[in-house]
N, C-alpha and C positions, 0 to 999 in steps of 0.2 A: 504494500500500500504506500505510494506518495504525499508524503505531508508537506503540502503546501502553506498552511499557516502560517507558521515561524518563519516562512521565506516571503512574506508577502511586501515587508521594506526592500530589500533586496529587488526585487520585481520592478518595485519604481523606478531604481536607479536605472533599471537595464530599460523602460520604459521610455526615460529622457535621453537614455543614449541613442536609440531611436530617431529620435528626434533630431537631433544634433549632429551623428555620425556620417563615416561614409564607410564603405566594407572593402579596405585595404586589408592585402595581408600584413599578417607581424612579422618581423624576423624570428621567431621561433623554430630554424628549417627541421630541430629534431624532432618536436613534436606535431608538424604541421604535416596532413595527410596527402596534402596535394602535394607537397614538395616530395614527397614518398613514390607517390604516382609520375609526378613528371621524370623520377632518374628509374623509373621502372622499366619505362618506357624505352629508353637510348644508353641509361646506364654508362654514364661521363666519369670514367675513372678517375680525372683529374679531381672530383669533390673530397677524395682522400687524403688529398694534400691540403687542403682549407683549414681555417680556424673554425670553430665553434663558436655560435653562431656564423656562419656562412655571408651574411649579410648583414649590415647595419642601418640597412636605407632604401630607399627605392628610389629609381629614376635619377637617380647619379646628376643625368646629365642637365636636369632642372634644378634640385633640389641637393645642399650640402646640410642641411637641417632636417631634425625626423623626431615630432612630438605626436603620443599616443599614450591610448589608457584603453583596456578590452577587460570587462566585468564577464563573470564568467561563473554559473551555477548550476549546480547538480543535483539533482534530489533521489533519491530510492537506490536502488541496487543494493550492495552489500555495503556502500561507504555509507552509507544514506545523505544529511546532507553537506555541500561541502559549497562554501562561497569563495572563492579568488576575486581579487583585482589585483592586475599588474599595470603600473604605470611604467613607460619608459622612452626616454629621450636622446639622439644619437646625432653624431657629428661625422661629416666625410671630406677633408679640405686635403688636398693635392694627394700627397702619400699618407695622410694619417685618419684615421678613424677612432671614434668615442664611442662609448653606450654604456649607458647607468639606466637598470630596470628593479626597480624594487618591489617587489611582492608583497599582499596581505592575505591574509586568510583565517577562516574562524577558528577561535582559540583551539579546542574539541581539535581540528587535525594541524595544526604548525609541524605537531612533531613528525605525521605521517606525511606534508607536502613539502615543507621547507628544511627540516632535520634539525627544529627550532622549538623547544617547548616554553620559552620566554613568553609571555602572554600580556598584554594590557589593553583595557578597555574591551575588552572580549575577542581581540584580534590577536594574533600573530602575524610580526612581516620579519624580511630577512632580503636581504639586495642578492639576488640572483646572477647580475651579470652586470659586472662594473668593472669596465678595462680599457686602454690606451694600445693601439694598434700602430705598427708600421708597416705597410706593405714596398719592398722597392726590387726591382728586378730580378734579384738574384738571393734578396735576406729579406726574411717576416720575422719581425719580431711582434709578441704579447705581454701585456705588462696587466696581472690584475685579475679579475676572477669570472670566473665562465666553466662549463661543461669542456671536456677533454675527448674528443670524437678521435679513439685511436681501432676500433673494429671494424666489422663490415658489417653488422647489423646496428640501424638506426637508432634502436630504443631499447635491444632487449642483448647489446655484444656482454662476451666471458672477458673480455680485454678488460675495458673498463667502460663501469655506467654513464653513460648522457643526462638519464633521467631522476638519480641521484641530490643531494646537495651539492651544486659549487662550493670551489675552496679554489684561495688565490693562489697565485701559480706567476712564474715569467717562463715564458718558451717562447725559443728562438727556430727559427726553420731555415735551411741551406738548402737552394738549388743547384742540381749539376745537370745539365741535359735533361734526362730522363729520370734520375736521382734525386729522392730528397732525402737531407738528413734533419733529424727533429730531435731539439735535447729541451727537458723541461725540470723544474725545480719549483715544490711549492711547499704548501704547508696545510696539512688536513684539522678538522678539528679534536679537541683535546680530548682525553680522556678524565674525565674530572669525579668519576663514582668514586674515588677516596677523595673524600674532601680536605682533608692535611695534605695532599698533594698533588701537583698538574703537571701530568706525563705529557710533555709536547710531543707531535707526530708531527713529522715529515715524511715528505713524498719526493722522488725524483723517478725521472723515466729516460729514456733514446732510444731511437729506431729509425731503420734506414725503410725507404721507400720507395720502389723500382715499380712504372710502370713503362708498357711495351710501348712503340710509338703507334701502331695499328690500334692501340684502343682495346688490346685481346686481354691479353692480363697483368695484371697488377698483385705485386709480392710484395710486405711486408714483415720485418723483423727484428726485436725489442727486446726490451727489457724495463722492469719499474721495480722500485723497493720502496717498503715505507720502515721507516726507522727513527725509533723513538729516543725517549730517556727524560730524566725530572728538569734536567736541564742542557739538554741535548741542541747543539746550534749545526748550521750550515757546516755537510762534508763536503769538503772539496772534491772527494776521491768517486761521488756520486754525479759529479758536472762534467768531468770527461766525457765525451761523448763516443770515444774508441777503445774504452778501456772496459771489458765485461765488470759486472760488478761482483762475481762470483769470485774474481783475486781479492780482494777485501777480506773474505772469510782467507783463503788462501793465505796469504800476507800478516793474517793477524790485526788486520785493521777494525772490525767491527767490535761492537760493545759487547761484553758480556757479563756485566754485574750491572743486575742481578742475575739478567736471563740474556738470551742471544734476542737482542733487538734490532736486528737488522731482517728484516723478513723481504725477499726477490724473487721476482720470477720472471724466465724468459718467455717470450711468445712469439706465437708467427704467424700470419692471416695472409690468403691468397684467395685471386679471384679468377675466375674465367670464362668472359663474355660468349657464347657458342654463336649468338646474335644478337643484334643493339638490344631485342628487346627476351632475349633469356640469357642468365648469367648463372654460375655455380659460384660457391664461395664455401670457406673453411676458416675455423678461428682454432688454436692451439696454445693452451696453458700448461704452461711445464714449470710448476710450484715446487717441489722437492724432490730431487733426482738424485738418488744414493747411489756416488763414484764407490767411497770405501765401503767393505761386506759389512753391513750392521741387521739387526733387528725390523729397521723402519721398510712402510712399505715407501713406492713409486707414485707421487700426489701430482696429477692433471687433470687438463678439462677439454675437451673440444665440442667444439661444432661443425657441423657441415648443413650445408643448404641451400637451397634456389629459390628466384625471385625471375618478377616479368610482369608480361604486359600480351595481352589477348584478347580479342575480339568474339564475341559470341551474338548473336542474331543483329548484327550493330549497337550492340551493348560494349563500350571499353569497360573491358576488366583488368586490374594489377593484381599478385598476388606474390606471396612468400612463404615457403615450408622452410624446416629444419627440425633436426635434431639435436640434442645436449646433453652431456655427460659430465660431472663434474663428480671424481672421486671424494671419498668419505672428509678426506682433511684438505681437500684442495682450500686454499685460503683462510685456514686457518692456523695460528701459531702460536706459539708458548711462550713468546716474548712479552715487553712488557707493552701493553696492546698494540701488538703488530698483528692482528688478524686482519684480514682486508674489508674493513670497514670505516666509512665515514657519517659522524651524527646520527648516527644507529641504523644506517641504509647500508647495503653491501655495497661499494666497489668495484665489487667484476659485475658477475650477473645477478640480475634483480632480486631473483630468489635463491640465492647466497648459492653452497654447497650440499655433497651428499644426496645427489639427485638426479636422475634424469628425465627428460622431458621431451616431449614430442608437439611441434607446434606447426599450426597454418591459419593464414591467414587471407582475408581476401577482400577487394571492394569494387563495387560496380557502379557509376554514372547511370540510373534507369533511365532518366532524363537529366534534359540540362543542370538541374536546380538539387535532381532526389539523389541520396548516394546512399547504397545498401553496403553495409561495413559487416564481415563476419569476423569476427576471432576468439581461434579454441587452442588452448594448451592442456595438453593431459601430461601432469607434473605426479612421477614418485620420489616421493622427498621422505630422506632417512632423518632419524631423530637429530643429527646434528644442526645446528642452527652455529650463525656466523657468533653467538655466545658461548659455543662449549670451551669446556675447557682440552687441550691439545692431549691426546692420548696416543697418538700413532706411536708405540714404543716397541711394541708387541709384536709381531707376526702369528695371525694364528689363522689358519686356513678356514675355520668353519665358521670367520666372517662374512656378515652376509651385506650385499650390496642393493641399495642405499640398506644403512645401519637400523637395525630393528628398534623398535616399530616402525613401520611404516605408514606413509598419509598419504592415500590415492586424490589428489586436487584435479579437480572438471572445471577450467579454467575457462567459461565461454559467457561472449559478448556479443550480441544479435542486436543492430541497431539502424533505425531507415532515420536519415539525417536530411533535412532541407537548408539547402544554402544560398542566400537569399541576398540583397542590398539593405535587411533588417535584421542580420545577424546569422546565427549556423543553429537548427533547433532540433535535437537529436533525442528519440524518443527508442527506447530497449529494452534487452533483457540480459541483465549481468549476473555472475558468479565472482568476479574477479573481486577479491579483496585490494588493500594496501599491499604492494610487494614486501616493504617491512615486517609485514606480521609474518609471514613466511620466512623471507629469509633472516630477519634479526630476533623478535621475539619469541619464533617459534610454534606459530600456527598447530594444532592439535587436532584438528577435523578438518573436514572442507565446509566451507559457505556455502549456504542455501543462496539460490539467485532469486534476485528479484525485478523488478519493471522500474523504470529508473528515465529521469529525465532531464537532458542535459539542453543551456544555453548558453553562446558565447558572440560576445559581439565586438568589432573591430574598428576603435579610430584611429586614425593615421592624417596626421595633417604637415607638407611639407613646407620649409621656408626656406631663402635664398639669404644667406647672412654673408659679408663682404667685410 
């Protein structure tokens, strides 16, 4: 049952936006459907190499200024209900680009949208994306905080999450020809459940990035580590950009009092186009790999999968399958919180570790305005949640995969969306909880689905500033 009551101020505001708006896109290209559909279609390898957010503006060529605000509300499903506003204003003068978007949301979920349980006034907000861009020939740099788009799946990669909380970060990116290379350095949020002490977490990554010039496929290959301590500052030995970070353990360089708090893992994502518009792809996590004979098992993750674009009775349809495996300890560690986790949201993939999953996904234009969206994930997830504490010590063969008990989740979202010049009004039937409850708290059943109704509307107003 949808309860609208308690949403009925809410309703106003989205009523004068009406009024007043025009229905530009936002730059959000990871969560935006259509931006999903148009690279379904022709599948531009080059988006690999981009920054996150992809865009800061529109129409370049008129406008160097970009002020908007999109009120945005959800009622029923398994979240029940949930209010957003984002505001956000951007800048694009010769080589550089601005954007600061700040977000609000009702108290009830900060923790499950922003990764923020600070509350006032019955809101939670949190700046999502505030950062200073260089773009120039041959060097990009980023200075400041935003989503980190290093997979081949938009919203749901094992690399690391899009749809997560931002954390600030500076990355720099080198062109060679067909080449690029990416080093980043940032800083996640804190671990603060003892409250006598604030374990700072740091983050660092690099990876190289080779796409064909035919447009056929595109290899990537990494590494990231997050690495803690009470009063832990910038390693230097993590900003080389050609130096694996596996000689640190090697070398004797990492911390180890109390616990080994340097947690790494290499990775490697590959694509390949068969035509503009069907493409394969693979993501690979290689979290702990025992060189010397010990005890411990071999901890990774992959994916593999297809996406595209098909016609059926003059219906455009896009779609995307895959599969996902993520062993019992993949990203999880014994350090002092080095498990790959930020602000209680996983990381890699959305619903943490000790799981695998089978997913597809689909949407279809019935007409110009109607868009029919399917998506189902059948997820078995072991009792590990990105909280356990790290046990892999053992070997014992009549472990069972995912770790027992097990939770069978019917992860499905059936929804007919109209999209309109008075906003996107999207009416369904959901199971999908919070990715958080799954992969951080620990989800114990699955969700019962329910009928759920979403609005979202888009101003976008640009200016010529001299």
């Amino acid at each position: 049952m949808i309860r609208l009551r308690s949403s009925l101020p809410f309703l106003g505001v989205f009523l004068f936006s009406l009024v007043v708006g025009q229905n530009m896109q936002q730059q959000e290209d990871i969560y935006n459907p259509l931006k999903h559909q148009s690279f379904r279609k022709i599948h531009p390898l080059s988006v690999f190499k981009l920054f996150s957010p992809f865009n800061t503006g529109y129409d370049s060529s008129k406008y160097n200024t970009l002020l908007g605000f999109s009120p945005d509300f959800y009622s029923g499903g398994v979240k029940n209900d949930v209010y957003k506003f984002h505001l956000w204003g951007s800048m694009n003068i010769k080589n550089w680009s601005l954007l600061i978007e700040p977000v609000v949301v009702n108290k009830s979920h900060g923790q499950d949208v922003l990764g923020s349980s600070f509350t006032r006034f019955g809101i939670s907000g949190r700046i999502v994306n505030a950062f200073l861009r260089y773009k120039g020939e041959s060097l990009n740099v980023h200075v400041g905080r935003s989503p980190l788009f290093w997979g081949q799946s938009f919203t749901k990669s094992i690399i690391h999450t899009t749809t997560g909380p931002t954390y600030d970060h500076v990355s720099v990116k080198i062109d060679f020809a067909n080449v690029q290379f990416e080093i980043f350095s940032g800083q996640l949020g804190p671990d603060t459940a003892n409250v006598d002490v604030r374990i700072k977490r740091l983050t660092a990554g690099h990876r190289m990035v080779w796409i064909s010039p035919s447009n056929k496929w595109m290899i990537s290959v990494g590494e990231q580590v997050v690495y803690t301590g009470t009063h832990r500052s910038l390693e230097f030995m993590y900003i080389n950009p050609f130096v694996p970070y596996f000689f640190s353990a090697v070398e004797g360089d990492e911390l180890y009092d109390p616990n080994d708090s340097d947690n790494s893992i290499i990775f490697l994502t590959a694509r390949y186009n068969i035509t503009p518009s069907f493409s394969l792809y693979n993501e690979l996590v290689i979290d702990d790999f025992q060189v010397d004979k010990n005890n411990l098992k071999n901890q990774y993750g992959f994916r593999i999968g297809a996406d595209g674009a098909i016609t059926i009775v003059n219906i455009p349809l896009t779609w995307e399958s895959d599969f996902t495996k993520m062993n019992s300890w993949t990203n999880i560690h014994y350090g002092q919180s080095t498990s790959w986790v930020n602000r209680g949201h996983a990381l890699g993939y959305i619903y943490g570790t000790d799981l695998w999953s089978a997913h597809i996904q689909g949407d279809a234009w019935l007409t110009n305005e109607i868009l029919l969206n399917i998506d189902y994930t059948w997820l078995v997830k072991g009792s590990n949640s990105l909280q356990a504490l790290y046990e892999n010590w053992y070997e014992i063969d009549s472990n069972s995969f995912p770790s027992s008990p097990t939770i069978n989740h019917n992860l499905l979202s059936i929804s007919m969306g109209w999209w309109s010049q008075y906003g996107m009004i999207e009416v369904g039937y959901s199971s999908i909880p919070f990715d958080n409850y799954i992969a951080y708290e620990g989800l114990i059943k699955q969700s019962d689905g329910k009928i759920f109704i979403h609005y979202k509307y888009i101003f976008q107003k640009g200016f010529e500033l001299r």
